[in-house]
C-alpha positions in Angstrom: -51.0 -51.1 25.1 -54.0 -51.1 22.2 -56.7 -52.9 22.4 -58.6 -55.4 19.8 -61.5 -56.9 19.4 -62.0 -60.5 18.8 -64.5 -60.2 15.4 -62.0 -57.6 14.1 -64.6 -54.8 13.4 -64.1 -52.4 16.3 -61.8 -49.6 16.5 -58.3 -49.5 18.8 -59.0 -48.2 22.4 -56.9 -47.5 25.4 -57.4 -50.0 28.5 -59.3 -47.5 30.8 -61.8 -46.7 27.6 -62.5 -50.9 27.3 -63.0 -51.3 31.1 -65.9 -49.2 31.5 -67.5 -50.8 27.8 -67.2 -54.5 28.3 -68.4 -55.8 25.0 -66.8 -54.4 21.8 -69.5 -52.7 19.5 -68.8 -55.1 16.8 -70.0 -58.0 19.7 -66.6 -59.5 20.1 -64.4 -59.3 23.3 -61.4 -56.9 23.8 -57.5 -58.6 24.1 -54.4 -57.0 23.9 -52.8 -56.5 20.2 -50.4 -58.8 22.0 -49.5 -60.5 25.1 -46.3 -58.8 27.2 -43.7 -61.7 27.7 -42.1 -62.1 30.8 -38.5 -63.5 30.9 -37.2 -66.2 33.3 -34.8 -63.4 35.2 -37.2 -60.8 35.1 -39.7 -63.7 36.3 -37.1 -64.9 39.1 -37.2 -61.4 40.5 -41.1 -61.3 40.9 -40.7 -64.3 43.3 -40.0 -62.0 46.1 -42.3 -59.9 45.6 -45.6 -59.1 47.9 -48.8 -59.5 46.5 -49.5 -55.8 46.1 -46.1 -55.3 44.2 -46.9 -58.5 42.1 -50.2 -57.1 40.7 -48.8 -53.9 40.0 -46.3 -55.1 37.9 -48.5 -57.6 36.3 -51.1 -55.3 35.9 -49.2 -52.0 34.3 -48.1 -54.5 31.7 -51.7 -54.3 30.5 -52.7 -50.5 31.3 -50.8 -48.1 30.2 -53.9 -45.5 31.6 -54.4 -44.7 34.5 -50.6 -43.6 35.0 -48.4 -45.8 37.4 -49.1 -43.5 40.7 -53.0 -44.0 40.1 -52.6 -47.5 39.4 -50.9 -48.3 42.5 -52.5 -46.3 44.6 -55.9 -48.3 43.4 -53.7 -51.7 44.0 -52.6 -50.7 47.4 -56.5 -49.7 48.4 -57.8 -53.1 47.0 -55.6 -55.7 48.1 -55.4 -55.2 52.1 -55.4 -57.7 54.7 -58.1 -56.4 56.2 -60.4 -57.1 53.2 -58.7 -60.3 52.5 -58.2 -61.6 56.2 -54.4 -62.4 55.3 -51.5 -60.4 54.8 -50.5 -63.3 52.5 -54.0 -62.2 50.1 -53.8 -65.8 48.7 -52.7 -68.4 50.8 -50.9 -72.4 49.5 -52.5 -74.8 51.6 -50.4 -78.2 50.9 -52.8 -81.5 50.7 -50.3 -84.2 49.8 -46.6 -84.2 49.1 -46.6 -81.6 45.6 -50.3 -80.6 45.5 -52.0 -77.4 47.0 -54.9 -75.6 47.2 -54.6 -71.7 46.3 -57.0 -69.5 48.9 -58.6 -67.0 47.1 -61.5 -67.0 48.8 -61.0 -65.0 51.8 -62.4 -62.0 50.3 -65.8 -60.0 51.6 -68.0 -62.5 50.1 -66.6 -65.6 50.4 -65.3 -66.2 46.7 -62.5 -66.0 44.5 -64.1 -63.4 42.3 -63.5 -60.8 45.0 -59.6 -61.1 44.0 -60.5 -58.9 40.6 -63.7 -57.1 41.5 -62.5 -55.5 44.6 -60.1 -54.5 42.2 -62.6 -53.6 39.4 -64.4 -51.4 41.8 -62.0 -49.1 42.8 -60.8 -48.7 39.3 -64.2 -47.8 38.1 -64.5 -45.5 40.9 -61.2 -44.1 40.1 -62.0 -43.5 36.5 -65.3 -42.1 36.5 -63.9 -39.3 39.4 -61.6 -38.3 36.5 -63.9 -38.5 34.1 -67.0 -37.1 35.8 -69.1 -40.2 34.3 -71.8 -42.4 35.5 -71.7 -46.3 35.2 -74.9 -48.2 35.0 -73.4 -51.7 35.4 -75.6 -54.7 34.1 -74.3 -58.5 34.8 -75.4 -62.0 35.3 -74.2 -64.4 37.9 -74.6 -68.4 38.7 -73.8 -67.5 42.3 -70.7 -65.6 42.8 -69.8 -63.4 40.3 -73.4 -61.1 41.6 -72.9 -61.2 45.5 -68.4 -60.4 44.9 -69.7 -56.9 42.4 -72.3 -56.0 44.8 -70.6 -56.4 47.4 -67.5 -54.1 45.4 -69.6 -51.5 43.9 -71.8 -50.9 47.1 -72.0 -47.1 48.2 -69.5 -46.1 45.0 -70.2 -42.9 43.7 -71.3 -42.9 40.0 -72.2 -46.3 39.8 -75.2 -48.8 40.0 -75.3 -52.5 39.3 -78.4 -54.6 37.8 -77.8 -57.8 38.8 -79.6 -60.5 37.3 -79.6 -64.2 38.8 -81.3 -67.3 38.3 -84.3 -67.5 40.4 -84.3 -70.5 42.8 -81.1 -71.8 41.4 -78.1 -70.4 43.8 -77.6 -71.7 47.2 -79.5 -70.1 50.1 -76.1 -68.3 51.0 -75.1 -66.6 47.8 -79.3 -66.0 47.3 -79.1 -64.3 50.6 -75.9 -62.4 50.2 -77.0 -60.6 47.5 -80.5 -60.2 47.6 -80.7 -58.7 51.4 -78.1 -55.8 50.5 -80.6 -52.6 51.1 -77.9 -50.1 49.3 -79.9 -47.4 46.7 -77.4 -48.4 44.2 -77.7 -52.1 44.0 -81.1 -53.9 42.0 -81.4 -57.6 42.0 -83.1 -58.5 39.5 -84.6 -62.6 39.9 -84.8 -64.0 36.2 -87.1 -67.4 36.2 -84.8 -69.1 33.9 -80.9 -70.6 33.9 -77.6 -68.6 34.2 -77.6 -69.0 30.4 -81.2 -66.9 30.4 -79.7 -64.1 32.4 -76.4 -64.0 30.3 -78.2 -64.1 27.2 -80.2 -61.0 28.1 -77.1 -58.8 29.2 -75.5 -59.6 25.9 -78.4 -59.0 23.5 -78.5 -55.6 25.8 -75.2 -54.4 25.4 -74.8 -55.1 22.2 -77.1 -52.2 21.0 -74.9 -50.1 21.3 -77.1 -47.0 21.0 -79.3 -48.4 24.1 -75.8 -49.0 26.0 -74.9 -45.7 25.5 -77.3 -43.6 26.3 -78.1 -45.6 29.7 -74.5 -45.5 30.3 -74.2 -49.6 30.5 -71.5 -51.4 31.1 -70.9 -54.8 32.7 -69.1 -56.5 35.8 -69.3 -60.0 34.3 -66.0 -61.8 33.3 -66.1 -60.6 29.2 -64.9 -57.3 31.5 -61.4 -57.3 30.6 -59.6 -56.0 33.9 -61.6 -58.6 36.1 -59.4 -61.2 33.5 -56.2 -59.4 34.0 -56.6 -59.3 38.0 -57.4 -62.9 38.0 -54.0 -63.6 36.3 -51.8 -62.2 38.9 -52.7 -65.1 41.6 -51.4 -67.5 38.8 -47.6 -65.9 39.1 -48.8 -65.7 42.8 -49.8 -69.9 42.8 -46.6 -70.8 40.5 -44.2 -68.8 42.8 -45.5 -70.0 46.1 -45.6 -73.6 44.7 -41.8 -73.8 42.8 -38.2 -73.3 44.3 -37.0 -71.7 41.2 -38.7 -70.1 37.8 -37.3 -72.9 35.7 -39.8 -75.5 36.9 -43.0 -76.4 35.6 -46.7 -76.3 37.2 -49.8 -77.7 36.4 -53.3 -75.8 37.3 -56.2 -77.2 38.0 -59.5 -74.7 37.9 -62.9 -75.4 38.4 -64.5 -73.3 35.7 -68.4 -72.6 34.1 -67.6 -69.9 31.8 -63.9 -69.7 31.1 -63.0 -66.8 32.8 -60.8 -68.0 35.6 -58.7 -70.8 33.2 -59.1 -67.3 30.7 -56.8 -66.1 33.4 -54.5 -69.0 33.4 -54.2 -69.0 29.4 -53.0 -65.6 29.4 -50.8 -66.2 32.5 -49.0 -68.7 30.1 -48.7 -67.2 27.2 -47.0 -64.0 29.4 -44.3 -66.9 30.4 -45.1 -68.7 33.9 -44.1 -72.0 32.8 -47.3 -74.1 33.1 -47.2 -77.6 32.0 -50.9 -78.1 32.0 -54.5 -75.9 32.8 -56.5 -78.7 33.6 -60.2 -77.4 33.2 -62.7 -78.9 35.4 -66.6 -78.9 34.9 -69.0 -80.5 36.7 -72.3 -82.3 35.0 -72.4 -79.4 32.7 -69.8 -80.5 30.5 -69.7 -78.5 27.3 -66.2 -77.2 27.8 -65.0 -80.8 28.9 -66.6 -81.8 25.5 -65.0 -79.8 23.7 -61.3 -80.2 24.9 -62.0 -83.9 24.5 -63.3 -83.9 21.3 -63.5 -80.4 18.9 -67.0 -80.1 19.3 -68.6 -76.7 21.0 -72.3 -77.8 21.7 -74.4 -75.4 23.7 -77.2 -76.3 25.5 -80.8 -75.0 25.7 -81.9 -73.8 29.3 -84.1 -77.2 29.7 -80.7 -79.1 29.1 -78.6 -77.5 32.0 -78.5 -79.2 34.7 -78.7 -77.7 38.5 -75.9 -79.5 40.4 -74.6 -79.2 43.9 -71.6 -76.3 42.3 -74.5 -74.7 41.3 -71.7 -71.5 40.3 -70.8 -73.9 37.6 -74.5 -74.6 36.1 -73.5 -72.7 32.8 -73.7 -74.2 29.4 -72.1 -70.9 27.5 -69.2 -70.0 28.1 -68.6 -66.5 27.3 -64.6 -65.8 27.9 -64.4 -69.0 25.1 -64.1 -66.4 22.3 -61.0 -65.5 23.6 -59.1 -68.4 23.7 -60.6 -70.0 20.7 -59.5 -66.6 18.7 -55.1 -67.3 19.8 -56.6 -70.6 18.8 -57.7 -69.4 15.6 -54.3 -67.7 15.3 -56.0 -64.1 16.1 -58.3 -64.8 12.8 -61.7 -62.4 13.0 -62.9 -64.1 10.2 -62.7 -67.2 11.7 -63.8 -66.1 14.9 -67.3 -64.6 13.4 -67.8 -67.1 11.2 -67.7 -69.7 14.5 -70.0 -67.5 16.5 -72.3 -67.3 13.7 -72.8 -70.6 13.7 -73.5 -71.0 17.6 -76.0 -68.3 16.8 -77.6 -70.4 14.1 -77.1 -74.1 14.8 -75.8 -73.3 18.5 -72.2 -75.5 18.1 -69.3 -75.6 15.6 -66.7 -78.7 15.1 -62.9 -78.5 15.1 -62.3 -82.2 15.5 -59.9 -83.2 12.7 -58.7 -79.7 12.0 -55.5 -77.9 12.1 -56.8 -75.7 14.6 -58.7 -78.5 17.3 -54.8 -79.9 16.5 -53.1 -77.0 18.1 -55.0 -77.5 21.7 -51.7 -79.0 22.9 -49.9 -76.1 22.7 -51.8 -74.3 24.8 -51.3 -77.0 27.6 -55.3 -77.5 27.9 -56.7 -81.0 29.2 -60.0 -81.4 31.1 -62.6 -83.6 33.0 -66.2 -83.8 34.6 -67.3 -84.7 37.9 -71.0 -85.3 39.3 -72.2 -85.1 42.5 -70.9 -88.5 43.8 -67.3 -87.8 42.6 -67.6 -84.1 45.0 -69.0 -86.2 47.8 -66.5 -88.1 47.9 -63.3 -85.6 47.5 -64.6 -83.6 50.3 -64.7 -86.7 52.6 -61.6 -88.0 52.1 -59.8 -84.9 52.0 -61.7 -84.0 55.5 -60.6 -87.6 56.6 -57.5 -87.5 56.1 -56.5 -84.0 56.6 -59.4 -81.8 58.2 -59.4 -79.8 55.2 -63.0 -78.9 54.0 -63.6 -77.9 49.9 -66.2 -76.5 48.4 -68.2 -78.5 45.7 -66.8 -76.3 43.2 -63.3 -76.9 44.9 -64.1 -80.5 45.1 -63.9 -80.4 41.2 -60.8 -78.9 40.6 -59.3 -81.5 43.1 -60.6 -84.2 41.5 -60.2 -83.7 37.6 -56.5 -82.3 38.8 -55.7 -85.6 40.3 -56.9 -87.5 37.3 -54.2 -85.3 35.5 -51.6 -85.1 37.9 -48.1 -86.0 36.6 -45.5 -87.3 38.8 -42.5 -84.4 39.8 -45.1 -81.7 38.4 -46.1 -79.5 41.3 -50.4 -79.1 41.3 -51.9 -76.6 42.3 -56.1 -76.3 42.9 -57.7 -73.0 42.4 -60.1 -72.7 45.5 -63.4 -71.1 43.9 -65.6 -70.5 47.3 -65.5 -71.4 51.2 -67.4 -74.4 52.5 -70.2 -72.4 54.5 -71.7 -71.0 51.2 -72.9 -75.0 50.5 -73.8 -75.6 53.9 -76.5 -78.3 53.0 -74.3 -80.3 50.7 -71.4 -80.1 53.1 -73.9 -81.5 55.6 -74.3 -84.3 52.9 -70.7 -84.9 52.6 -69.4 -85.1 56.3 -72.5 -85.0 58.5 -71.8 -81.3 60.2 -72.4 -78.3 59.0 -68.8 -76.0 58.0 -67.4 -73.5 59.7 -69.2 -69.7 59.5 -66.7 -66.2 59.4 -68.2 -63.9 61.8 -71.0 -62.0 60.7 -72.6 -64.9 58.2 -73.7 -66.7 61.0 -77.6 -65.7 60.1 -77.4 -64.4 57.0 -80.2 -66.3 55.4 -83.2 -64.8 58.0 -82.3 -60.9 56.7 -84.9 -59.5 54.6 -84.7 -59.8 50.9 -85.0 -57.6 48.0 -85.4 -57.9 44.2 -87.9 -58.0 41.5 -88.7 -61.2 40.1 -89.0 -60.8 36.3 -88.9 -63.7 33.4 -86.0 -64.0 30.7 -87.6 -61.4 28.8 -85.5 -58.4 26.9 -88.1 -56.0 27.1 -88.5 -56.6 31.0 -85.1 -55.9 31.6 -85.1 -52.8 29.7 -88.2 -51.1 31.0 -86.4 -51.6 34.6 -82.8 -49.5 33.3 -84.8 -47.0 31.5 -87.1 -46.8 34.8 -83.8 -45.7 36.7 -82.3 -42.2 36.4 -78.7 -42.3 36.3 -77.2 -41.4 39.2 
């Protein structure tokens, strides 16, 4: 299995090489030269298996390094039930007749982006033993994605994260799981901006590639091509829990910010799990919705980006977007640079009425919105009727999924994060505060540590050439 980049302009590399580089050189993102199919008996004969066994075999079909006894070895260490609470890893919770809600948040910090990073972690680990390297790893998070690879990469040898977060933006919970870790080889770094500031900087960093390399940078956000490729395997994991038989069809429904998790469900697809539809759900931050509905990619400035209640989902750039617009594109480079050239000058480009904003169908994408009245009121009624709390990003998924739901077509909900991580807008929703795990009970008195900086480049650089590599 080679690796390409989407802008066409970087060199073939071997999966374990793209993993530890995150961005291509030429700026793009790394996909496979093509996507391994999966045939309905070969398919059938996944059904049985555990989830250990099911991302092993998922997974090998992308890395062909490190060899099969490595990589199962780093599968069997990541997805325990001890870390995951659940022999099961990712439980199907059934709401109503033919629609569930997929558990992937029972992870160490709450979230479903602990199903790949645990994952990511040990793989780094792994390949920087064999290699005798060091990893300075340098990501951005709305919430989740920062507290999950801190949480991962803690106390690994070789490696240490710069985290940068929207200051004042998360909820007390995710501020508070991340900034009170007191490990050496974690830095929080608190950007006054939006997500979009903090992406924006990690980018702009590691695409000079001279500066990247010799600080040894590399990144745990979702452009990271393994996090995608772990993320797929709970989609075979969703279809087969949800079907009798690998004939039938499945919808998805996935609250997503920046296109990473429905990334997932795209690629899952295209590999052969027979989904009918990836319904993409956003919350008031809509440029995704926008464009499914209508061809038009719009970013928005920091000052337009709203802060909602699914705060995780307060992103107005999506940057896994590149990857599906470039099967879009028909695996054009030209196309794709001459689209991102335009976001970088006019910040949008416009498909409607053209061949390729025609093709959307065949990729099974439809979407929808919610705001904060529409979460309010799916958590409610779901905890009415059933006891069942959601998360506000949850709450999304649920309700764009049921605007899409087709009758006889099984739906399935990608949970994004448990309830006691939005404690006050849970409190909102049902007058009680959520349930706690042990050990979170008072997580929001610990001391706190990070350096508040502004969205400035040159900040962010004195602070990784400040710190030695380890």
């Amino acid at each position: 299995m080679r690796y390409i980049s989407t802008r066409g302009n970087a060199p073939f590399r071997p999966f374990s090489e793209i993993v530890l580089s995150g961005l291509a050189p030429d700026g793009g993102l790394y996909l496979p030269e093509t996507y391994p199919v999966i045939g309905e008996q070969e398919l059938e004969q996944w059904r049985r298996l555990p989830y250990r066994e099911l991302a092993f075999q998922v997974i090998r079909r992308f890395a062909s390094d490190p060899d099969e006894a490595d990589l199962r070895a780093i599968i069997d260490r990541t997805y325990t039930a001890r870390t995951y609470r659940s022999e099961e890893i990712v439980p199907l919770t059934t709401v109503d007749g033919d629609v569930h809600i997929l558990g992937l948040s029972n992870g160490p910090t709450l979230a479903f982006k602990d199903m790949a990073m645990q994952f990511l972690g040990n793989l780094f680990e792994h390949i920087l033993e064999r290699t005798g390297r060091t990893l300075n790893l340098l990501g951005a998070t709305s919430g989740d994605t920062g507290s999950s690879a801190e949480y991962a990469m803690r106390g690994k040898r070789g490696i240490r994260v710069f985290m940068l977060s929207p200051y004042g933006k998360m909820s007390p919970f995710q501020t508070a799981q991340m900034y009170s870790l007191t490990d050496p080889n974690i830095v929080n770094l608190a950007v006054r901006g939006v997500f979009d500031d903090c992406q924006d900087l990690v980018k702009k960093i590691l695409a000079d590639g001279s500066f990247a390399r010799s600080h040894g940078l590399g990144t745990v956000n979702s452009i990271n091509w393994a996090r995608v490729v772990a993320q797929v395997v709970y989609y075979f994991k969703g279809y087969f829990a949800a079907t009798r038989t690998s004939d039938q069809e499945i919808s998805f429904s996935v609250p997503t910010g920046n296109f990473g998790n429905v990334c997932a469900g795209h690629i899952a697809r295209q590999m052969g799990v027979p989904i009918r539809k990836l319904i993409l759900a956003t919350n008031e931050n809509d440029v995704l919705d926008e464009f499914f509905r209508t061809g038009v990619y719009r970013v928005r400035s920091s000052a337009d980006t709203y802060q909602t209640s699914s705060p995780s989902m307060d992103i107005s750039k999506a940057s896994n977007f590149e990857r599906f617009v470039f099967d879009l594109a028909g695996r054009d480079p030209v196309t794709i640079r001459d689209l991102w050239t335009r976001i970088d000058s006019l910040g949008r480009f416009d498909l409607s009425g053209t061949e390729m904003f025609s093709r959307i169908g065949q990729f099974g994408f439809v979407s929808g919105a919610s705001t904060h009245s529409d979460r309010l009121r799916t958590v409610r009624d779901l905890y009415h009727r059933h006891g069942l709390l959601l998360d506000p990003h949850t709450a999304n998924g649920l309700k764009v999924g049921l605007e899409h739901k087709e009758k006889g077509i099984p739906l399935v909900c990608l949970e994004t994060a448990l309830p006691a991580k939005f404690e006050a807008f849970i409190v909102e929703a049902i007058g009680r505060r959520p349930p706690r795990p042990t050990g979170t009970e008072t997580i929001e008195s610990l001391p706190q540590r990070f350096h508040l900086i502004d969205a400035d480049e040159a900040a962010v650089r004195r602070i990784l050439e400040e710190s030695p590599l380890l």
